[in-house]
N, C-alpha and C positions, 0 to 999 in steps of 0.2 A: 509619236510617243504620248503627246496632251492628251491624246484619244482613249489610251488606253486605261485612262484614271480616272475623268472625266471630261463634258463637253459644255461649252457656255452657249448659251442665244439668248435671244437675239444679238446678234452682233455684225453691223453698230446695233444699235440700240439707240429708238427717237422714245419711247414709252418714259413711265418711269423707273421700271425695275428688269434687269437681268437675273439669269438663272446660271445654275450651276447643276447640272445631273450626274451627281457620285457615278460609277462603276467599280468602286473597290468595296470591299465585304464588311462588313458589320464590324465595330469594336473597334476602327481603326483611328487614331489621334488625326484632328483634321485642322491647319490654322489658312483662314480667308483673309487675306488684306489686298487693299486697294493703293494705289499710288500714282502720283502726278505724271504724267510724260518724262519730267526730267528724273524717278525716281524718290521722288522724297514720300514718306506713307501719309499717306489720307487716314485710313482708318480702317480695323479689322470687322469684318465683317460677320467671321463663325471662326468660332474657337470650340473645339469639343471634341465629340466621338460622333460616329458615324453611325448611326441608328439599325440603317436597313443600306444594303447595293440599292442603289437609284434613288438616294434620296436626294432631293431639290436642297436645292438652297437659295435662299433668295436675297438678292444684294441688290440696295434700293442705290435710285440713281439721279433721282428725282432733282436733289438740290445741287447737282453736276452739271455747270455749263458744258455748252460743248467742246469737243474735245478729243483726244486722245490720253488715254490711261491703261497702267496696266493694273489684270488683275490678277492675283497670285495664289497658289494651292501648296499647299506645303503636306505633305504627306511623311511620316517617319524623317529621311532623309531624302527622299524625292520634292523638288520643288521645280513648279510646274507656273510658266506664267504665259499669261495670253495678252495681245494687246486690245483694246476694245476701242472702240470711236463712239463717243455719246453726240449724236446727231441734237 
């Protein structure tokens, strides 16, 4: 179902920043946040509207030791979370 909204990579991810590529339609409310392994939030990433289908998003990841975290898409009522490994 994460597919059907959108997709992240790299993932893990050794760089410093991960992606996000919308597949839902233009105008649609979008909120990005990041959080620890155990749940607690880091910090939101994209809060807004959806521009255009396919739009990127870029969530830095730079100052992320390594790890596991999740990162989360909140759509309307749909919430969508993926777990990522920052290598």
């Amino acid at each position: 179902m994460q597919q059907d909204y959108a997709e992240i990579y790299p993932n893990p991810v050794s760089g410093a920043e991960l992606y996000i590529k919308t597949k839902v339609p233009a105008g649609i409310e979008a909120i990005v946040f990041l959080q620890n392994a155990q749940g607690q939030p880091l910090r939101t990433v994209y809060q807004g509207t959806i521009q255009e289908e396919g739009q990127e998003i870029t969530v830095s990841v730079a100052d992320l030791p390594a790890g596991t975290y999740l990162l989360n898409l909140q759509l309307f009522d749909t919430f969508i979370s993926w777990q990522v490994i920052r290598q």
